[in-house]
VOLUM-601656 format. One record per residue (C-alpha): z negated, x, y negated; residue number from 1. Coordinates in steps of 0.02 Angstrom, whole numbers, plus 32768, in hexadecimal, padded with zeros to 4 digits. Last residue first. Example, Ala and Ser with C-alpha at 12.3 -4.5 7.8 and 13.67 -1.06 7.14 Angstrom:
residues 2
7E9B | 82AC | 8035 | 2
7E7A | 8267 | 80E1 | 1
***
This chain:
residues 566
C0DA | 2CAF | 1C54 | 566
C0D3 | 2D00 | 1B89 | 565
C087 | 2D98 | 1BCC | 564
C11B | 2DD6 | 1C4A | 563
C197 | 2D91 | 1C03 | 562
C178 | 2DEF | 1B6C | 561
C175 | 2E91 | 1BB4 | 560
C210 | 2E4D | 1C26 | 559
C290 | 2E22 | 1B8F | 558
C27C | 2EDE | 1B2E | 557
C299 | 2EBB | 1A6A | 556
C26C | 2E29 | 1A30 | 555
C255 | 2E17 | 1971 | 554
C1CB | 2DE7 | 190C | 553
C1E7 | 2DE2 | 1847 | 552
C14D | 2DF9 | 17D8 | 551
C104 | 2DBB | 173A | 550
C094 | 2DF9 | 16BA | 549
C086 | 2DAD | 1620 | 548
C0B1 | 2E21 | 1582 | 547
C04D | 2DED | 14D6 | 546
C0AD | 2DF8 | 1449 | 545
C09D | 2E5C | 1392 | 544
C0C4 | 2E29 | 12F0 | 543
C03B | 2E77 | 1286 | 542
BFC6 | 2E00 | 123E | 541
BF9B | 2DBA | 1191 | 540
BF37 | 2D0D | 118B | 539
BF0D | 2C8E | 111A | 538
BE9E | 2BF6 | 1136 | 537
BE93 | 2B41 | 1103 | 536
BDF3 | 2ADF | 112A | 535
BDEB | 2A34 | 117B | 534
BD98 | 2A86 | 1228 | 533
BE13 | 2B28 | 1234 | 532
BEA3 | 2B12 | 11C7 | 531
BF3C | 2B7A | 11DD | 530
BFBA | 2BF4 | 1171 | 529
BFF3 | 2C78 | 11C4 | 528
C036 | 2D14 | 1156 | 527
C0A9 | 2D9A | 11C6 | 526
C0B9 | 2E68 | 11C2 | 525
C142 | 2EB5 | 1206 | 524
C18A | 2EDE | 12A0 | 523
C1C6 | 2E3F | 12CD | 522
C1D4 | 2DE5 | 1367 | 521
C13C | 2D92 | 1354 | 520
C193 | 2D37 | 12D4 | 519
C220 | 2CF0 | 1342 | 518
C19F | 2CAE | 13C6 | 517
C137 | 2C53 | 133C | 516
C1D2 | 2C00 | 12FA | 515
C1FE | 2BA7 | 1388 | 514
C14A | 2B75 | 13BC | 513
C159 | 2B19 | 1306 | 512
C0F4 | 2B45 | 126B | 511
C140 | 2B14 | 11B7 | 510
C177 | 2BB1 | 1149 | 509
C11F | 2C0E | 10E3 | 508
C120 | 2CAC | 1132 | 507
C0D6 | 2C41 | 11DD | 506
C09D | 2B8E | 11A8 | 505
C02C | 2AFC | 11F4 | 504
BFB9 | 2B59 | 1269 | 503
BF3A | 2AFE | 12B0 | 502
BE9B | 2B53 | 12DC | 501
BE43 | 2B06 | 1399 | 500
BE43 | 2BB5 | 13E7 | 499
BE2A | 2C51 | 1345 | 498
BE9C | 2CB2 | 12CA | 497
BE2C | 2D3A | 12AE | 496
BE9E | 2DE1 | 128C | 495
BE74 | 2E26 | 132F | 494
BE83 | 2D9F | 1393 | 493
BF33 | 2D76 | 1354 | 492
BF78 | 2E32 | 137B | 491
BF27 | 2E1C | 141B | 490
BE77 | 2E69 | 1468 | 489
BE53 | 2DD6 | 14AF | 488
BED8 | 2D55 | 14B9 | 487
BECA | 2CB1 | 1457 | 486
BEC3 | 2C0A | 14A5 | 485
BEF9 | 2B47 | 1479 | 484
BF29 | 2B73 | 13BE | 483
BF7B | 2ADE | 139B | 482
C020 | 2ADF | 1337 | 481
C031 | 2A62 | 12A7 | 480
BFEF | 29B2 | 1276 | 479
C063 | 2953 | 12D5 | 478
C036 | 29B8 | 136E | 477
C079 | 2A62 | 13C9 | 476
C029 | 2AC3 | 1448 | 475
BFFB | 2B6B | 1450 | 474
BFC7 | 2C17 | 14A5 | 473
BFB7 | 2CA6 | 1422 | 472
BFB9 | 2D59 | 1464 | 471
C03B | 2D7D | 13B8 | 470
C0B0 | 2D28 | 1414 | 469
C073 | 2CFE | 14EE | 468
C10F | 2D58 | 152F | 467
C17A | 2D3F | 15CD | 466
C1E4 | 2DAF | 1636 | 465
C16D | 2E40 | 1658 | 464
C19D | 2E78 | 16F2 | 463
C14B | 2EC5 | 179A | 462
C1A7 | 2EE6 | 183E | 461
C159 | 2ECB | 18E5 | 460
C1D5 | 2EF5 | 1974 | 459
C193 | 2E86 | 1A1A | 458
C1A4 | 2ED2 | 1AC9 | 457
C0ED | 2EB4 | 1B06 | 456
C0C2 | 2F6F | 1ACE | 455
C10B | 2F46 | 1A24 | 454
C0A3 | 2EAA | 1A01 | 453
BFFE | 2F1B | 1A27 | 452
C038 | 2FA7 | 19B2 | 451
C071 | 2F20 | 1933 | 450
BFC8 | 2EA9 | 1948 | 449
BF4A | 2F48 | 193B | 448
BED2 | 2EEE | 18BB | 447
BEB0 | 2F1B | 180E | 446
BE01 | 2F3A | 17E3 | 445
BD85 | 2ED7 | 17CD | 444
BD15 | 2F05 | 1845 | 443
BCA3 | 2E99 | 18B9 | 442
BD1D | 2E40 | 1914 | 441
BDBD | 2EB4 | 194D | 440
BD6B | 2F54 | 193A | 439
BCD1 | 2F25 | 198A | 438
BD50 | 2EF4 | 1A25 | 437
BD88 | 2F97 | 1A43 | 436
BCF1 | 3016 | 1A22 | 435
BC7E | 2F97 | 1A9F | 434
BD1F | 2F88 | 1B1F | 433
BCD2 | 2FFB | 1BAE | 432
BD43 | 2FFE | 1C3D | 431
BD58 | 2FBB | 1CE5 | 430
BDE2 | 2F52 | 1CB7 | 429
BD8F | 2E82 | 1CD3 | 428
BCE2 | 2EBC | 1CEF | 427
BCFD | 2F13 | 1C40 | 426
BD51 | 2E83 | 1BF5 | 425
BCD4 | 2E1D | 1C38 | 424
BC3E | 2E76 | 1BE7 | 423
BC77 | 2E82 | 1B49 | 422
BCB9 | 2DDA | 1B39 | 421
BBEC | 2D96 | 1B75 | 420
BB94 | 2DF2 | 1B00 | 419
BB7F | 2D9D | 1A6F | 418
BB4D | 2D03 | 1AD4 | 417
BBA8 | 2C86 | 1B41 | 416
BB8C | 2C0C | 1BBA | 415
BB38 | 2C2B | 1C75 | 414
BB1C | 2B8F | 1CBF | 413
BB7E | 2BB7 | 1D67 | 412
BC1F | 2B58 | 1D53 | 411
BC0B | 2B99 | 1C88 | 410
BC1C | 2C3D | 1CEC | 409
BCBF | 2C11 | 1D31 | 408
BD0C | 2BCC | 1C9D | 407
BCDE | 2C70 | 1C38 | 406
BD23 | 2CC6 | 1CDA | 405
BDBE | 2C57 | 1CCC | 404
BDD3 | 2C8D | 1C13 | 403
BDD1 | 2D3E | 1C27 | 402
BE4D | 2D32 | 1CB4 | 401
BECC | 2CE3 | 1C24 | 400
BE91 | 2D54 | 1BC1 | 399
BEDD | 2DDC | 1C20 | 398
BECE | 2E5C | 1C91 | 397
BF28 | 2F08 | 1CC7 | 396
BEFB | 2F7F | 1C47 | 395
BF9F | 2F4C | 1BCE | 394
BF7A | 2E9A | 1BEA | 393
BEC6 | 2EB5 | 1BAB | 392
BF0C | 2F02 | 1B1B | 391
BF87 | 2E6A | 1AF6 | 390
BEFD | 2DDB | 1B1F | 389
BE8C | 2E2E | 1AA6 | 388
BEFE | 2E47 | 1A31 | 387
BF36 | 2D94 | 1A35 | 386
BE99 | 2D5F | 1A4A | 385
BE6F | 2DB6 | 19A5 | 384
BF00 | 2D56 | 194C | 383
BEC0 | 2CB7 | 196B | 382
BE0F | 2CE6 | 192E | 381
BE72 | 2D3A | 1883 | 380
BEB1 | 2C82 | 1871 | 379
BE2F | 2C17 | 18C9 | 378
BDA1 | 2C75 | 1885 | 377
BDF0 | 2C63 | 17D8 | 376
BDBC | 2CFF | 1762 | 375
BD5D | 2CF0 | 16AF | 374
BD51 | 2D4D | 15FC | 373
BDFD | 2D36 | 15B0 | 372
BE4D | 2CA1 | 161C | 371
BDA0 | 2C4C | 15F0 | 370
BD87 | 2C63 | 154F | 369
BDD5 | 2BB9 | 1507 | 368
BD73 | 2B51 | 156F | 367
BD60 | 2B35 | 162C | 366
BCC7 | 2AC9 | 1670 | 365
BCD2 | 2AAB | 172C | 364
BCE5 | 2B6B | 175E | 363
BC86 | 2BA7 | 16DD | 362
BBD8 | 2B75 | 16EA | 361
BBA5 | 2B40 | 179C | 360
BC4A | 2B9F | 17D8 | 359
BBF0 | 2C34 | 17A7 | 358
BBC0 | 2C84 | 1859 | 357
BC72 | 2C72 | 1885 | 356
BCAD | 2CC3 | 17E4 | 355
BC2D | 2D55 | 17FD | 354
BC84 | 2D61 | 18B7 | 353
BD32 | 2D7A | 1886 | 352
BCF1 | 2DEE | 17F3 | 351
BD04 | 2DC3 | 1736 | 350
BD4E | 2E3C | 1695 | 349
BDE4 | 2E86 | 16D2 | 348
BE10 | 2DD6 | 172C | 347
BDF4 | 2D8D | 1684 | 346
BE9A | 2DC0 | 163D | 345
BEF0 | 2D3B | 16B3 | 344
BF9C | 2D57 | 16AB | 343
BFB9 | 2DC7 | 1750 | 342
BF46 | 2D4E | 17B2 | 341
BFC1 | 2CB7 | 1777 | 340
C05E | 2D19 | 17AF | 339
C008 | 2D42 | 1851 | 338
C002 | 2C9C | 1888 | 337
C099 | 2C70 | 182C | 336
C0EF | 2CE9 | 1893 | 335
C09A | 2CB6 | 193B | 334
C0EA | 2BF9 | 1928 | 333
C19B | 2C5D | 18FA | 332
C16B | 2CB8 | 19AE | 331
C153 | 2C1B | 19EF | 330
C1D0 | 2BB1 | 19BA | 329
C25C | 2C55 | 19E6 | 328
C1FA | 2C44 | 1AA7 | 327
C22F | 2B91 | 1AB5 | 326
C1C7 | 2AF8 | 1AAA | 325
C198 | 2A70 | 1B1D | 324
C195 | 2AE8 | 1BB4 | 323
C0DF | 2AF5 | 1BDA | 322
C0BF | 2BAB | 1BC7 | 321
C11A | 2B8F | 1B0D | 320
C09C | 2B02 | 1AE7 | 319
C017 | 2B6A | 1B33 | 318
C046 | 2BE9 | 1AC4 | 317
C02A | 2B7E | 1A1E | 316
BF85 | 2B36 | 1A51 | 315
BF48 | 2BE4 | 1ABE | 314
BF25 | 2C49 | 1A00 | 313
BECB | 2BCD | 19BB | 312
BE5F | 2BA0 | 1A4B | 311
BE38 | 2C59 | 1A47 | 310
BE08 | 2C41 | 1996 | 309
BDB7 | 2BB4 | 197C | 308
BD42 | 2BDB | 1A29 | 307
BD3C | 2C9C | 1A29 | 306
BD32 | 2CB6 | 196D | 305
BCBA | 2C30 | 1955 | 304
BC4A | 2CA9 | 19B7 | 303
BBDB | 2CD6 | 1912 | 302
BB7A | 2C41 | 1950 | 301
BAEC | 2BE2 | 18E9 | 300
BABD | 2B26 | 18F1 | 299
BA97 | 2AD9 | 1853 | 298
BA07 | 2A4E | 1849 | 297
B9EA | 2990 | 189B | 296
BA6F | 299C | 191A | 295
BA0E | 2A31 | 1991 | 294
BAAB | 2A3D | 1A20 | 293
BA83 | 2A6A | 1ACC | 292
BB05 | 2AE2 | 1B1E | 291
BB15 | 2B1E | 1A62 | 290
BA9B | 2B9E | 1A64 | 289
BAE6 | 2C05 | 1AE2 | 288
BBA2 | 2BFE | 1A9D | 287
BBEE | 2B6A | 1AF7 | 286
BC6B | 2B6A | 1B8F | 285
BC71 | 2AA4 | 1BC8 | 284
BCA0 | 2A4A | 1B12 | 283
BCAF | 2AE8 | 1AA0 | 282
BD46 | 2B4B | 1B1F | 281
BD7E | 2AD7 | 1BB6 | 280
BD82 | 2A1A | 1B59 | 279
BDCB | 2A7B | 1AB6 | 278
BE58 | 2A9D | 1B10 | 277
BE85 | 29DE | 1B08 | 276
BE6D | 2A02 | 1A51 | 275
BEDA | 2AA5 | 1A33 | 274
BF57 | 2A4D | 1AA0 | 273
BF58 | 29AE | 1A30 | 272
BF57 | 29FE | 198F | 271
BFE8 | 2A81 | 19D2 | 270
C062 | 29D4 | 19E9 | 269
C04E | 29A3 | 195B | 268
C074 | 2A31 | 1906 | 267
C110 | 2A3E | 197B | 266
C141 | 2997 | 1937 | 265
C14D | 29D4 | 1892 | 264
C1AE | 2A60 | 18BC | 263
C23A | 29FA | 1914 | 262
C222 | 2A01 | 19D0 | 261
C2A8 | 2A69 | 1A28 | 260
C2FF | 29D2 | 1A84 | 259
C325 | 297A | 19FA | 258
C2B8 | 28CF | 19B8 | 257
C331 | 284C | 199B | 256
C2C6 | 27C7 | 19D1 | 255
C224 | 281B | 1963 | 254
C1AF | 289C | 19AB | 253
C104 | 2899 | 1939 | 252
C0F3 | 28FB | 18A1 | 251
C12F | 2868 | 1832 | 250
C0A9 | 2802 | 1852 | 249
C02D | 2874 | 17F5 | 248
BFB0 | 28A0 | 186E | 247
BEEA | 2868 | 18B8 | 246
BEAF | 28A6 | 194F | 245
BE11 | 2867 | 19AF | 244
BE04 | 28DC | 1A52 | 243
BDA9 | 289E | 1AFE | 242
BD62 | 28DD | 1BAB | 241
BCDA | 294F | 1B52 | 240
BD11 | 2925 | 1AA2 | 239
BD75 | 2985 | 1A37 | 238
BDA9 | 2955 | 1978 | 237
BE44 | 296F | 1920 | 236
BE9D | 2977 | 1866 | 235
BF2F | 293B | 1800 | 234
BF55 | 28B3 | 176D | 233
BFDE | 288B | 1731 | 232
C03A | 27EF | 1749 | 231
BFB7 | 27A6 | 17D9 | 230
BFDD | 27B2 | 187A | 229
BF28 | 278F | 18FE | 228
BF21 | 27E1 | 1998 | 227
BE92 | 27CA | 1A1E | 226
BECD | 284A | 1AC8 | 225
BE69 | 281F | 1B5C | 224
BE3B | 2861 | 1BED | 223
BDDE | 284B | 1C99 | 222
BD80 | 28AD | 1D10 | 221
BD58 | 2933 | 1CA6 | 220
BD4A | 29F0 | 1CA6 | 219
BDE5 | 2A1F | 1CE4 | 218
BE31 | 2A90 | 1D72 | 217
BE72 | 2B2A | 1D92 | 216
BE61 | 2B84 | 1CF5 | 215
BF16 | 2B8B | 1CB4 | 214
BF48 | 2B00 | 1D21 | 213
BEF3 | 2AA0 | 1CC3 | 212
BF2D | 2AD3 | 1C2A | 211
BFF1 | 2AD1 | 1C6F | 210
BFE6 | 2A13 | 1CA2 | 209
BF91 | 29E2 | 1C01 | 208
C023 | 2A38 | 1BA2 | 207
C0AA | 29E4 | 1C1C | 206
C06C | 293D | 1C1A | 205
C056 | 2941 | 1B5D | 204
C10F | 295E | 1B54 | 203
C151 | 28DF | 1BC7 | 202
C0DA | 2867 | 1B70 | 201
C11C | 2866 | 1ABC | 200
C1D3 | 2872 | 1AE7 | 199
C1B4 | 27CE | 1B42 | 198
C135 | 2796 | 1AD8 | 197
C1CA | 27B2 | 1A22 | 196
C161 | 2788 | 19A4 | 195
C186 | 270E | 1911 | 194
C0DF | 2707 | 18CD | 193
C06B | 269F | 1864 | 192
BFAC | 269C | 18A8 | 191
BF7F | 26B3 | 195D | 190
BFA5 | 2742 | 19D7 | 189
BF4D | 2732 | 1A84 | 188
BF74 | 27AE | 1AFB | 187
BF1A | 27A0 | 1BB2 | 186
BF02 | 2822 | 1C48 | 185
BECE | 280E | 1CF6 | 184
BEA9 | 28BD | 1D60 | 183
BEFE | 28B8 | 1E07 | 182
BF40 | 297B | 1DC5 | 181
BF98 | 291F | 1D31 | 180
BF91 | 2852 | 1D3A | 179
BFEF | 27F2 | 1CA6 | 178
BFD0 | 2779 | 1C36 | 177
C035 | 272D | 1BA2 | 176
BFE7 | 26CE | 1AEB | 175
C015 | 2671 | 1A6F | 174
BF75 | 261D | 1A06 | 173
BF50 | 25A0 | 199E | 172
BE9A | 25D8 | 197D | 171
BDFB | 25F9 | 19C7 | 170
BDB7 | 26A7 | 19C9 | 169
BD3E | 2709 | 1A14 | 168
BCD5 | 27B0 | 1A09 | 167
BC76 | 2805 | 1A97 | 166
BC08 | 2898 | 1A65 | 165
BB82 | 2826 | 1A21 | 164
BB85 | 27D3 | 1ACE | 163
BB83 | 2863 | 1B26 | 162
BAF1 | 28AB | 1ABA | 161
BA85 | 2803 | 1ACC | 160
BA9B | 2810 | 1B86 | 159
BAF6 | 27C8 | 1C2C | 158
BB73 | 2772 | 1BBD | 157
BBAA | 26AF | 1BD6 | 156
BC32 | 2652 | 1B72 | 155
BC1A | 2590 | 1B74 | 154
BCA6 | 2542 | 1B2E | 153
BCB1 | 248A | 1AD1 | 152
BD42 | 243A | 1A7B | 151
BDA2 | 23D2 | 1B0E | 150
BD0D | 23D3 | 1B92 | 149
BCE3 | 243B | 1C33 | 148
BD0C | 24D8 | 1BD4 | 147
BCE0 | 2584 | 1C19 | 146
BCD6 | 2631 | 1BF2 | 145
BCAF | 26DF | 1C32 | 144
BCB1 | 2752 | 1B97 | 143
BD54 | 27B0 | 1B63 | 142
BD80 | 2726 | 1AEC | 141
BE19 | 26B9 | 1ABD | 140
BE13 | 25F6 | 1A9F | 139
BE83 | 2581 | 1A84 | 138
BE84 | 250C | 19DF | 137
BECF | 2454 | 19FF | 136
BE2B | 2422 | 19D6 | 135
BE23 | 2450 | 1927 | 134
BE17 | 23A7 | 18D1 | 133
BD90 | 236D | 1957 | 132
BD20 | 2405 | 1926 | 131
BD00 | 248D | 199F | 130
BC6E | 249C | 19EC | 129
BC2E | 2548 | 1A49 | 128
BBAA | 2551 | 1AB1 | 127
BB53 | 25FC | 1AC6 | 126
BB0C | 263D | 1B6D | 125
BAA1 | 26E8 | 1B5A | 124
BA57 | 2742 | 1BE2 | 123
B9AA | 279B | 1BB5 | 122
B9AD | 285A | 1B9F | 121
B9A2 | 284C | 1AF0 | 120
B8F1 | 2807 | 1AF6 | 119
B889 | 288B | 1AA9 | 118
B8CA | 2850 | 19F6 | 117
B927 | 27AE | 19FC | 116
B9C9 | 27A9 | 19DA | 115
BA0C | 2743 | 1933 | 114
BAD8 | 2718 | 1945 | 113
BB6B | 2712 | 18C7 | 112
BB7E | 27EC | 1897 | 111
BB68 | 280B | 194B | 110
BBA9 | 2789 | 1997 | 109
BC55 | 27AB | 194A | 108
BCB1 | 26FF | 193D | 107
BD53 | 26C1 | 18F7 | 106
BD8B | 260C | 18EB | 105
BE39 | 2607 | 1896 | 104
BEB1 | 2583 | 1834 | 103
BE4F | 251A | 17EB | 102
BDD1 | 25A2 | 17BE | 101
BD4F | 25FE | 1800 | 100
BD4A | 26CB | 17F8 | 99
BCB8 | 273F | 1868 | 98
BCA7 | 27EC | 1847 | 97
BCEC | 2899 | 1881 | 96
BD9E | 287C | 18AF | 95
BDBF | 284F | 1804 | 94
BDCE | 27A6 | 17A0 | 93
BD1C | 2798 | 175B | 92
BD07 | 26E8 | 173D | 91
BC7C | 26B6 | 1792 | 90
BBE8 | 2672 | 1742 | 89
BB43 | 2665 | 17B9 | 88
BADB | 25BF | 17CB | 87
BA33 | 25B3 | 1824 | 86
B9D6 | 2560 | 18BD | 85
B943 | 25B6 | 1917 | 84
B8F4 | 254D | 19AD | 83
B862 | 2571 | 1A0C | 82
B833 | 2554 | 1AB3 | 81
B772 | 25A0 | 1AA0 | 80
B74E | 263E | 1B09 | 79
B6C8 | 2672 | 1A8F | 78
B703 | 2635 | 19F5 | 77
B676 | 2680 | 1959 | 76
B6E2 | 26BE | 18EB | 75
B79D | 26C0 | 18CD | 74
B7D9 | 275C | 1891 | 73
B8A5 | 2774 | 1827 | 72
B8F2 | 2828 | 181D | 71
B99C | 2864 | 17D4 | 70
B974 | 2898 | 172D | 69
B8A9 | 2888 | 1770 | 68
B81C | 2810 | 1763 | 67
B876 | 276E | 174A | 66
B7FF | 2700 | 1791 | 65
B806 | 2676 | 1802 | 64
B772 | 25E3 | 17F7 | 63
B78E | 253B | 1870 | 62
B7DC | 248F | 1856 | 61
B7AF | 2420 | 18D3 | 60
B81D | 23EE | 1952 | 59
B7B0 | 23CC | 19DE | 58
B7F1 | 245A | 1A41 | 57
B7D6 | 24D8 | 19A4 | 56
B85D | 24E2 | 190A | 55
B894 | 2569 | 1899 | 54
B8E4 | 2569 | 180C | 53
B96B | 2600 | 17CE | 52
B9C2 | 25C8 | 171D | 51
BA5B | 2634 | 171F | 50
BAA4 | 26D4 | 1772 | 49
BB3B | 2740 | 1713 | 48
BAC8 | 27C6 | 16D9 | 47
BA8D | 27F3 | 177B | 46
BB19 | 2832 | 17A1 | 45
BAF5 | 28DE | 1749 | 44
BB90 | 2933 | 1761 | 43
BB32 | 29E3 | 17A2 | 42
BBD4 | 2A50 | 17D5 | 41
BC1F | 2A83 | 1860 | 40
BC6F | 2A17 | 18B7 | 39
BC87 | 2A2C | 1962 | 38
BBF5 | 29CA | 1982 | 37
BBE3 | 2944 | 1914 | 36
BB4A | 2967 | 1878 | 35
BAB8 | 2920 | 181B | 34
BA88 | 28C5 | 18BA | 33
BA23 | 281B | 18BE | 32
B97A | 2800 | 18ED | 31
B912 | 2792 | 191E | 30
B844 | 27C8 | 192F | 29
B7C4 | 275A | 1996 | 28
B710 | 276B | 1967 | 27
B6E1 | 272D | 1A22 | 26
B77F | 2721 | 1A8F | 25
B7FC | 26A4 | 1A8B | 24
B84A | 2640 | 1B0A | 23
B8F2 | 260C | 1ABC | 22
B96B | 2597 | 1A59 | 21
B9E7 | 25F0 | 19D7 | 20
BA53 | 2555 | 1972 | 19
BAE2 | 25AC | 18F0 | 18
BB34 | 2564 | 1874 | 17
BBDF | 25AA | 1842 | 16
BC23 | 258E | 1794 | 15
BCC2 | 25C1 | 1757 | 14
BCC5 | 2526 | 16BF | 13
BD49 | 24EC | 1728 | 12
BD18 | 251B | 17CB | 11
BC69 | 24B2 | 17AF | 10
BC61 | 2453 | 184C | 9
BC82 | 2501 | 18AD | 8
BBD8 | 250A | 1933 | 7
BBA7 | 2571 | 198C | 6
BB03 | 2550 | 1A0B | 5
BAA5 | 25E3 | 1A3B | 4
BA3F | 25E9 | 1ADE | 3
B9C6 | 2690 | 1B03 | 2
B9B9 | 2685 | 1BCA | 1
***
């Protein structure tokens, strides 16, 4: 059994040392990985650990090397007990990392915790001490744990990747359970909230309730929801039997909270049935190469598609499947799905399944090209699935039956490869779907969502009711209006105003939003005046807008609809 002993004495300087004790081979290699799965993108942890020593049974000091980004060898320990200590900073407030302060303890293994290489199969047991000032700190973690003294858990994983794949968190901490299907569930929120649990629980009940149900049964054994409010910030991360979720407080039900959740809520509530979906499709389906994970480099899938994007597409309608939001929510949820894919230039430009295969270098790192040159695998992968699910609907199938055969086969060992949709929506309508699907993932042309919408009862009619002026999109500072991004192709492009310029005067006159809506209104000729670095620059342009695409989704025929959205 590897041992690690965690330890918080240093919270306030967000500090965690870390004791590893173990059996170790000859030439011994530890290792820590570049990258959490279901995050896709090489964050280097590494970078955050400190002054690594090594000791043998006797306590003398022994030789590791640094031979790697990532990498450390000890030489010359043939089975010896050894012991590796080191410190790691952690304050990285994101569902990804590891935080310590006074008022939070949070742990990923993976970016806190040195395996050992050709040992990863061992069982892991880690201590954890809390300091005597932070003792009245629970505790919330999918791992098996235990505490036989005030201040000290033992969690347990049966290997290095469960454990890495197993965050935890000790905080003040309110928290409800509840059983769904005889499974146990836990929700722990900590940090500054005023949430309504009873609200709070009736609602996740229901949406874990219906995904289960979905596919028959569930993954796990246990679960557990980790939620931290903060004022702004937003984002999940999935776990075999666990999600870490972090929201601004304000999307979570308050007292008052109506019956129809309030938009923000709704957002909230999405996050935490795209996670807990998350434990089906990417934690127990996997593409083929990702049933076991290589941490130390990239790991390539053009399937993104199916696991963002399906997920993406099932958060919203399970919360409509589930009761906690009416069918008017959902289709407004499916509007600004298909509003965002409508004003995204870069779907022209990127496939479904080139964005998947990119995450490693777009995904992760947007700049001021992106909207122009890229495509969001959840977005235009949400949108797929709801083709998908429409046209298999209209040959006697679903997704839905799609889904449980995915489920089905990961029952069996067999996970997914480039293949794998094809072939069930054939065994699923007898037909050949090659012509189909290719269309949908490995074009980039537009997809068939008002022919499909209108078979299932749903009018699809497109407007242009807002305008990006002169292509420019901006934000306004002390110092003047902030180019943030610039169309292709647009009046503003095309004349070479550029992102990051500041514009402090249109005709003359000083730069607001305001006034560059009203001069992109006019057909004549206009002078900006902006600096780019700490030089000022004139330009002429012709006043011409940008028209974003929206649409307005209407029901027309009751039982179409009824019959996909149940």
């Amino acid at each position: 059994m590897l041992h690690y002993q965690i330890e918080f004495d240093d919270y306030q300087q967000h500090l965690i040392h870390v004791t590893l004790r173990f059996l170790a081979n000859p030439s011994q290699v530890l290792w820590l990985p570049t990258w959490i799965p279901g995050s896709y993108l090489v964050r280097e942890f590494a970078k955050h650990i400190e002054s690594v020593k090594a000791y043998d049974e006797a306590g003398r000091l022994l030789t590791i090397t640094k031979f790697e980004k990532n990498k450390w060898r000890l030489h010359n320990t043939d089975h010896e007990l050894i012991t590796v200590e080191y410190d790691v900073y952690a304050y990285d407030l994101s569902v990804r990392g590891a935080y310590v302060d006074q008022q939070r303890l949070y742990v990923n293994p993976a970016c806190v915790c040195l395996g050992l290489e050709q040992q990863e199969n061992i069982a892991c047991e880690a201590e954890v001490f809390v300091p005597e000032a932070l003792q009245h700190f629970s505790i919330a973690t999918g791992l098996k744990t235990k505490s036989l003294v005030a201040g000290r858990y033992t969690l347990y994983a049966k290997d290095y990747m469960q454990f890495i794949d197993s965050p935890f968190e000790l905080a003040v901490q309110d928290r409800f359970t509840f059983n769904v299907e005889n499974i146990p569930h836990e929700f722990v929120i900590s940090g500054k909230h005023t949430t309504n649990l009873t609200r709070l629980q009736q609602d996740i009940e229901k949406i874990c309730r219906t995904e289960i149900q979905m596919f028959g049964s569930a993954p796990f054994s246990n679960y557990v929801f980790m939620t931290i409010a903060t004022g702004s910030s937003y984002g999940g991360l999935e776990h075999p039997n666990s999600t870490s979720l972090i929201t601004p407080r304000d999307d979570l039900p308050q007292l008052n909270e109506p019956e129809e959740p309030s938009s923000a809520y709704q957002r909230f509530l999405g996050l935490c049935s795209h996670e807990y979906f998350h434990s089906w499709l990417v934690k127990y389906i996997r593409p083929e190469n990702f049933a076991h994970y290589d941490l130390n480099k990239e790991g390539y899938t053009s399937l993104l598609w199916v696991f963002e994007g399906f997920t993406s597409y099932y958060d919203d309608l399970i919360l409509l499947r589930s009761g906690v939001i009416s069918k008017a929510s959902y289709l407004s949820l499916l509007k600004a799905q298909i509003d965002r894919y409508l004003q995204n230039p870069g779907r022209r430009i990127q496939s479904v399944t080139e964005s998947s295969f990119d995450t490693w270098i777009k995904f992760y790192r947007p700049d001021e090209n992106t909207n122009n040159a890229g495509t969001s695998y959840y977005n235009k992968g949400a949108l797929v699935a709801l083709c998908l699910d429409l046209s298999l609907r209209n040959h006697g199938s679903s997704l839905d039956a799609l889904m449980r055969c995915l489920y089905e086969n990961a029952q069996q060992g067999k996970q997914v490869n480039e293949k794998t949709i094809f072939e069930l929506c054939q065994k699923l309508t007898g037909e050949d779907w090659t012509e189909r699907l290719s269309f949908l993932i490995h074009t980039t042309e537009e997809l068939p969502i008002e022919e499909l919408l209108s078979s299932m009862g749903v009018s699809y009619q497109l407007k242009s009711e807002k305008n990006l002026p002169f292509g420019l999109k901006t934000v306004e500072k002390p110092e003047g209006l902030l180019i943030q991004q610039v169309r292709r192709e647009s009046a503003a492009a095309q004349a070479g105003l550029s992102a990051h310029d500041v514009i402090i005067a249109i005709d003359g006159i000083k730069a607001t939003d305001q006034q560059l809506t009203r001069y992109a209104q006019k057909e004549s000729d206009v002078d900006i005046h902006l600096f780019r670095r700490d030089e000022l620059l004139t330009f002429s342009l012709k006043s011409i807008n940008v028209a974003l695409d929206t649409v307005e989704l209407k029901v027309i025929d009751e039982q179409k609809i009824k019959n996909w959205l149940s």
